[in-house]
C-alpha positions in Angstrom: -1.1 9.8 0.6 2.1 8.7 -0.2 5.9 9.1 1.0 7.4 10.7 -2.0 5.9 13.5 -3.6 2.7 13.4 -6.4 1.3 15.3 -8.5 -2.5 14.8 -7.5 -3.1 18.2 -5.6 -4.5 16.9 -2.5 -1.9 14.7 -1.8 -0.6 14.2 1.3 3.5 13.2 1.8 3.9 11.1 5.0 5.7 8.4 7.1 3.5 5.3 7.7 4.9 4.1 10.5 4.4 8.1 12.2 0.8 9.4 13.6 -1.1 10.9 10.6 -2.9 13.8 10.4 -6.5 11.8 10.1 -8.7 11.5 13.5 -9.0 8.0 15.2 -12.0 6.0 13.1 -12.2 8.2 10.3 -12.3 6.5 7.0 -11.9 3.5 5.5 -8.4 2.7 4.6 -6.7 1.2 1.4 -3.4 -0.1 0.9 -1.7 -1.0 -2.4 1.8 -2.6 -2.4 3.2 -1.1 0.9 4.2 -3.3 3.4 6.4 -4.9 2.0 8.8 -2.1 1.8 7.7 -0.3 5.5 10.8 -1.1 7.8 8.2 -1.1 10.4 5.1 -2.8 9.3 3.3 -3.2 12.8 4.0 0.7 13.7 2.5 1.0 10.2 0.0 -1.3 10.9 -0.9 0.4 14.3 -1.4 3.7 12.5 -3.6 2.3 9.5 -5.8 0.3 12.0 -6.2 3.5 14.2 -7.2 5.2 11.1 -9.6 2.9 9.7 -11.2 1.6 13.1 -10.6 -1.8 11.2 -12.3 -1.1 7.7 -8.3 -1.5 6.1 -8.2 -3.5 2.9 -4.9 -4.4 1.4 -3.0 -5.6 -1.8 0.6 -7.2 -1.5 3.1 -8.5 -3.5 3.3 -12.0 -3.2 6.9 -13.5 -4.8 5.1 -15.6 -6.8 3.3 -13.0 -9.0 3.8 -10.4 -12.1 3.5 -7.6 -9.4 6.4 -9.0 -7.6 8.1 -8.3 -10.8 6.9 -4.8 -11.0 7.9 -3.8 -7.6 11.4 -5.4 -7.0 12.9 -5.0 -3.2 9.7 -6.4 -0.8 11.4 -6.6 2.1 8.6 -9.4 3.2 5.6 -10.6 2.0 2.1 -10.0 3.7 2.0 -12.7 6.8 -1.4 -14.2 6.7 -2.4 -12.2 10.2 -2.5 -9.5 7.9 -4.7 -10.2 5.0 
């Protein structure tokens, strides 16, 4: 799932931050340098939490590392709540 297009062929383009077309509890959930460019990270939270029933795993891009360098424009880093 992602927002832009891809050319796996059963991807999925899709806001975040906007109900997604998965049932309540329905899968475990990974999440790989994301939201730190979400405007809304706690509607996007919401949604991914709803998904997963809690089994959500993330990756971020901490400042301080070679991925921060590969994906310029975080617009935060992940607050420790989140991790």
């Amino acid at each position: 799932m992602d927002i832009a297009s891809s050319a796996c062929p059963h991807s999925i383009r899709a806001d975040i931050t906007k109900p997604l077309p998965f049932a309540d509890d329905s899968g475990v959930v990974f999440v790989s340098c994301t939201l730190e460019y979400v405007a809304d990270a706690n509607a996007a939270l919401r949604e991914i939490m709803r998904i997963s029933g809690g089994e959500a795993y993330f990756v971020g891009v901490e400042p301080w590392t070679l991925t921060a360098y590969l994906y310029p424009g975080a617009k935060r880093t992940l607050l420790s709540q989140y991790r």
